[in-house]
N, C-alpha and C positions, 0 to 999 in steps of 0.2 A: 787127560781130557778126551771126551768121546767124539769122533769128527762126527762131520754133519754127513747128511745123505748127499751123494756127488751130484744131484739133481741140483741143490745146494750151492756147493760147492763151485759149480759152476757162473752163481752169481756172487761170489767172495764173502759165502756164510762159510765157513770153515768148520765151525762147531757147537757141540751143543757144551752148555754151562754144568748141567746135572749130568752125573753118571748112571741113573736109576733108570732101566729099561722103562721104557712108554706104555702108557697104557692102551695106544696100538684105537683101533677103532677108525671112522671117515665122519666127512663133515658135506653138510649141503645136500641129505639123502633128498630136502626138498627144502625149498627157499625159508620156510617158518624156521626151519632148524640154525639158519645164521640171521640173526635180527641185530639192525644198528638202528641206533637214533643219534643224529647231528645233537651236541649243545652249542648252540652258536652265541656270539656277544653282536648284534646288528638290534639296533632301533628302528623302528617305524613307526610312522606318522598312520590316523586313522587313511581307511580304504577312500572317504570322501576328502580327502584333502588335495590342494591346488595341485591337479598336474603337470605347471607348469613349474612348478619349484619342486613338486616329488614326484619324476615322471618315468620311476618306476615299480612296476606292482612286484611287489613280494607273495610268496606262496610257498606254504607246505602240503611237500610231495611225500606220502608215502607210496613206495612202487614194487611192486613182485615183479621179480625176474626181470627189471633192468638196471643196464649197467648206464652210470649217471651220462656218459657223453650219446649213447644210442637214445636214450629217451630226450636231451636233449637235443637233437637231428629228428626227431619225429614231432616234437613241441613246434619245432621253430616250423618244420615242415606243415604241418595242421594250420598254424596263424600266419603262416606264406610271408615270414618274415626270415631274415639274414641270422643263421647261426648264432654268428656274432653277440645278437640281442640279449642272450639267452646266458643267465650265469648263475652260479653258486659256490659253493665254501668248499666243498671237499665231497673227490670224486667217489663212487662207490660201484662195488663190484656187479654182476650182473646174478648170479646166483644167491639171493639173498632178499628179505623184505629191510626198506630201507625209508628214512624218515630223515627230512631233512630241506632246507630253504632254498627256493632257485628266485629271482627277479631275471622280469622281464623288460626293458624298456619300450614305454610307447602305446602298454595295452590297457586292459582295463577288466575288473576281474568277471564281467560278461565274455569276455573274448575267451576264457579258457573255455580250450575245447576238452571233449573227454576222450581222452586213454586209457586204450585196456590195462588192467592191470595195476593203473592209477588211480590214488585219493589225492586232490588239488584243492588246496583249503587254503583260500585269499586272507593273510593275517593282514596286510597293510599297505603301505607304499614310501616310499624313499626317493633320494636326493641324489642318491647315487648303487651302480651297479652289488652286489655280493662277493665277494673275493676271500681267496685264499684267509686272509688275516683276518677273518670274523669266525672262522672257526676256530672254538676253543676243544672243542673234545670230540669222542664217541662213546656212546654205550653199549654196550653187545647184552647177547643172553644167545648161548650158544649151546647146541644138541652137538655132542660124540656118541654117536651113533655105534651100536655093536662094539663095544672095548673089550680089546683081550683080556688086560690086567688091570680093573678098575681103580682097585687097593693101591698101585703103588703110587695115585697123585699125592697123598698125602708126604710120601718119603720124600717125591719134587718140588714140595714146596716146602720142604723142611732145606732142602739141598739151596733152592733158591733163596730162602733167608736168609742163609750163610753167608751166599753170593752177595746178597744185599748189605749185609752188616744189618741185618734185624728184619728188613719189609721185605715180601717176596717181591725181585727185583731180573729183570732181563735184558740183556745187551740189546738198544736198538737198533735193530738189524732195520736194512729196509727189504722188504717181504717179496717171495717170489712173483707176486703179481704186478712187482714195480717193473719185472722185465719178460713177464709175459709166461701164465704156469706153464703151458705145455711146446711152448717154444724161446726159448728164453733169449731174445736179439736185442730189445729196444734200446741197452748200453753199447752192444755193437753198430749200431744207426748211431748210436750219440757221439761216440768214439770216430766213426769216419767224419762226421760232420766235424767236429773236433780239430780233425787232422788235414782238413777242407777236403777230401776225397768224396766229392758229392759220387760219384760212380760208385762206388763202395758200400756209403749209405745206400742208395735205392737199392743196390743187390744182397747186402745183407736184411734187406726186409723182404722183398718180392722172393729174394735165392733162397738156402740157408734150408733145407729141411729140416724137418726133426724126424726123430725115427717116432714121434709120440702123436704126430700127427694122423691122419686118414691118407690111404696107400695113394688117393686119388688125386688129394692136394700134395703128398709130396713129389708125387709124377710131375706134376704143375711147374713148382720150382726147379725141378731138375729141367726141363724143358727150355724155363727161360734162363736158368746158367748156362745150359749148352748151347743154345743156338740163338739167343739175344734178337729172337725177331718176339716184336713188341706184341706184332697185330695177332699173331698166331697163337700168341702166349694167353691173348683173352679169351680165346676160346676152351681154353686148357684149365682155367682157374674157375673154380665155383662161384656160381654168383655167390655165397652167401661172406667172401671175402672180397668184400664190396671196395676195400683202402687198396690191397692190392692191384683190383682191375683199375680202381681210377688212378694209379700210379701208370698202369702200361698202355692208357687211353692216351694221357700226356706223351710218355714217348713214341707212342704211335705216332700223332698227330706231329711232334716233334720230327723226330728223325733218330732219337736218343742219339746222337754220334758226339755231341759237348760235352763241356762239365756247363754249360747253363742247360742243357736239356735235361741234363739229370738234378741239378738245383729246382728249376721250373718243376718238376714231377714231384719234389719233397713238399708244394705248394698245392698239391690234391690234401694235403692235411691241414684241419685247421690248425690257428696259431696256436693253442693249449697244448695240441697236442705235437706241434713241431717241436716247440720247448720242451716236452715229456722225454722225447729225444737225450736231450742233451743231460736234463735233470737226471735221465737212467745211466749217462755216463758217469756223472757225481755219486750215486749213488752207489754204484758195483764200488767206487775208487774208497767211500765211506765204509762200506762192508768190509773192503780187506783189513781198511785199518781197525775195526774193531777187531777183527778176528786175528792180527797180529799183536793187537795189545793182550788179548785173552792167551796167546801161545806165550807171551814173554810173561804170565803172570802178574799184569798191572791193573791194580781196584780200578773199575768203574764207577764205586760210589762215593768214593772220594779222589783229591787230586795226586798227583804226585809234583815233586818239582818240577818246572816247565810246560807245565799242562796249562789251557787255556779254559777258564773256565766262564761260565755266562748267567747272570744274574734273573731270576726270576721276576717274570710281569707283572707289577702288583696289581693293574686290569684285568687282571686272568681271573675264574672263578674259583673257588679255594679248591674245588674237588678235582681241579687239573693244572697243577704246577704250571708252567708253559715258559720254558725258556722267552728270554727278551733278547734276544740277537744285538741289539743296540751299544747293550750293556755290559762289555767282556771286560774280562781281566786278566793278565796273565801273571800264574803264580810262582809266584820267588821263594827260595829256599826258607827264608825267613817268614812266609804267609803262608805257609801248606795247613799248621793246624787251626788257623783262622779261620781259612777258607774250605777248611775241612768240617768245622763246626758248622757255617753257613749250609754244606751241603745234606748233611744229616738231617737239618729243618727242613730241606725243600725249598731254602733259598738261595739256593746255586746250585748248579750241574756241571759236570766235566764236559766237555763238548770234542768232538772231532771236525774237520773242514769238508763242509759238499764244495771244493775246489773251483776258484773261478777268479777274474782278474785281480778283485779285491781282499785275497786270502792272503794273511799271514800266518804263519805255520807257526808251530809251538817251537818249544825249546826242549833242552832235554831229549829223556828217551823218547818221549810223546813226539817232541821233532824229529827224530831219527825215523819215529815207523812211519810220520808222512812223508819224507822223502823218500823213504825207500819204494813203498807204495806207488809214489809217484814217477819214479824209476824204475820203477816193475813194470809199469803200463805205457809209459814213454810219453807222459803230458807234464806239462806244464801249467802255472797259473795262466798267464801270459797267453795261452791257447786257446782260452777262453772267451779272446775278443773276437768275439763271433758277428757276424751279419744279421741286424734286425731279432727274429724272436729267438733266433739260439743265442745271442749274446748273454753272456751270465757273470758276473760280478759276485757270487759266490755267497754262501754261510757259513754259520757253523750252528752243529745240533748236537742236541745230549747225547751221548754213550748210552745212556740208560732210562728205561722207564720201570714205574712201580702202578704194577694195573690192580693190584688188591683184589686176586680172583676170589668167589665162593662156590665152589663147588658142592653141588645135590646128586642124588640117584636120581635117575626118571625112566619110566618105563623103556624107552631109545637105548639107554645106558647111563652115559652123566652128561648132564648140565652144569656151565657156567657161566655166571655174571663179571663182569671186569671193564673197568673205564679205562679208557687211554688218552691223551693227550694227541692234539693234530696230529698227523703225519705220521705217528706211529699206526703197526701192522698189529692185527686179532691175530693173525698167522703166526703173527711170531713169537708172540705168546703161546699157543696153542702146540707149536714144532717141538716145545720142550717138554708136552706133557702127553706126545701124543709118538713122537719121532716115530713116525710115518714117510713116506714117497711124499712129497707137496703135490703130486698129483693125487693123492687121496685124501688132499686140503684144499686142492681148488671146485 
């Protein structure tokens, strides 16, 4: 098996599926070049309907060059309303044109103001906020830019329809941007939080250089590990690392010398993004284990015995299978080719645990590689019961998605189209046909 790039490796992708060199090339030479659009499942009521039973306005946003929580901090900041107000279904990166649903409570679609860079097209109003669980998918169309070896995707998606038992099919990895491309911390902040070391958290985010960083902000970080003066340390950080400074404003004003002044300081973030935290700790713990069932040789598209497998939402839209978390089973020696037929339709999935109080771990070898995993990082479920928005009670998600890419030439080099299912990464799609630096993916 071909390992992954140690930039990789570092967030517990371990490796790639195909052995067929990449066709090499970058991505995001300019925002057209990465296009997503949200498929969301949310209803709304006409834009004239009683605000006082639908008293929030829905809108789609198409936005160049923002990433979904900065344009919401500029939205909320324009209608001089509380962050808070302001939601949608699934975050999206900042280098890219992006399409997709935010509601706002309280306003009315006179109230949206205009942002650069933004189309805000009022579809209706609702009864209640947008959230995670009304996104069903994404769709890409995406430019590789300058490819070395154009020719060899074809051999990659022969390689991955092996992998699949027929569809071209990828281990779902969760993607380097879940822990930050060119610094990669936000599972080490989830990890101290974790482990209640609020001290640890703040300084793996404020400390923590990268060598990938600018010489000027990693000066920055050295400064506030060495000599832990807060007020001094603002002067040292660029404004355009806006989370940072309002982290060392808090323990300015603080004293930082507690673990509540370093708790208090993880409350410069909003709630989404405290939890982002703890989700990147689940998520590094998710990666290893896929990337140890892929070393011991175990199908991801179907189960084996002891493997936990999870039932398909028949509210989903057909073009994005969507595991139903509700619905698990776990498979006995006697149900493997049962549930092995179910999963060849698309109506089940192998799932692995994003770890948390409510997680029961598989059986089998499948149980083996989560405890070992879990023993490898020194957590427990149990360690989960967290304070307010880091607490987490856990899930489980597929091992695998089938994006059904099509690949064209284009003047750039090649083009591809490919849907994915919530929560899964373009990236990581992409790393097997391109095995590249992830810095020449973000």
């Amino acid at each position: 098996m071909r390992e992954a790039h140690p930039v990789e490796q570092a967030v517990g992708i371990e490796y790639y599926v195909s052995e067929t060199d990449g066709v090499g090339g970058r991505l995001r030479d300019e925002p057209e070049d990465f296009e997503v659009r949200e498929v969301e499942r949310f209803e709304t009521q006409p834009l004239d309907a009683d605000t006082g039973d639908y008293p929030h306005l829905v809108f789609r946003a198409t936005l160049r060059n923002w990433d979904t929580n900065s344009f919401a901090r500029e939205l909320s900041n324009r209608l001089g309303i509380s962050r808070e107000r302001v939601s949608w279904a699934g975050t999206k990166d900042r280098r890219a044109v992006t399409t997709q649903l935010f509601s706002v409570d309280g306003i009315g679609p006179e109230d949206l103001p205009d942002v650069r860079d933004a189309d805000l097209e009022p579809v209706g109003r609702a009864g209640r906020d947008i959230f995670f669980g009304d996104l069903a998918g994404n769709e890409f169309h995406i430019v590789v830019a300058d490819p070395d070896h154009p020719e060899n995707a074809d051999e990659i998606v022969a390689e991955l329809q092996a992998f699949g038992g027929g569809d071209v099919a990828i281990p779902n990895f969760f993607g380097q941007q879940r822990f930050g491309s060119r610094r990669p911390v936000t599972h080490k902040v989830g990890f101290a939080i974790v482990r209640g070391d609020w001290e640890g958290a703040v300084m793996a985010y404020i400390g923590n250089p990268s060598e990938h960083e600018p010489e000027e902000t990693q000066a920055a970080r050295h400064y506030v590990e060495d000599t832990r003066d807060w007020a001094g340390a603002i002067d040292e950080f660029p404004q355009h690392l806006r989370y940072e400074r309002a982290v060392l404003n808090v323990l300015a004003e603080n004293g930082g010398d507690t673990d509540e002044d370093f708790r208090e300081a993880l409350n410069a973030f909003s709630s989404n993004l405290r939890r982002f935290f703890v989700d990147a700790a689940q998520s590094y713990i998710f990666n290893r284990i896929l990337s140890e069932r892929l070393a011991r040789g175990l199908p991801f598209h179907e189960p084996v015995a002891g493997d936990v497998v999870c039932f398909a939402d028949t509210d989903a839209p057909g073009d994005f299978p969507v595991p139903d978390t509700d619905r698990l089973q776990r498979v006995g020696e006697d149900r493997v080719d049962v549930v092995t037929r179910h999963c060849r339709r698309d109506r089940a999935f192998v799932t692995a645990p994003l770890v948390g109080t409510e997680t029961e771990l598989a059986d089998g070898e499948p149980g083996e590689i989560e405890r070992q995993v879990l023993n490898d990082v020194g957590v427990e479920s149990s360690d989960f019961d967290l304070p307010g928005d880091y607490h987490s009670e856990g899930t489980r998600r597929a091992v695998l998605v089938r994006p059904h890419p099509e690949w064209e030439q284009v003047e750039k080099g090649l083009a591809v189209e490919f849907g994915l299912p919530k929560g899964s990464y373009a990236t990581v799609v992409l790393r097997e046909f391109m095995k590249v630096s992830p810095l020449e993916m973000s």
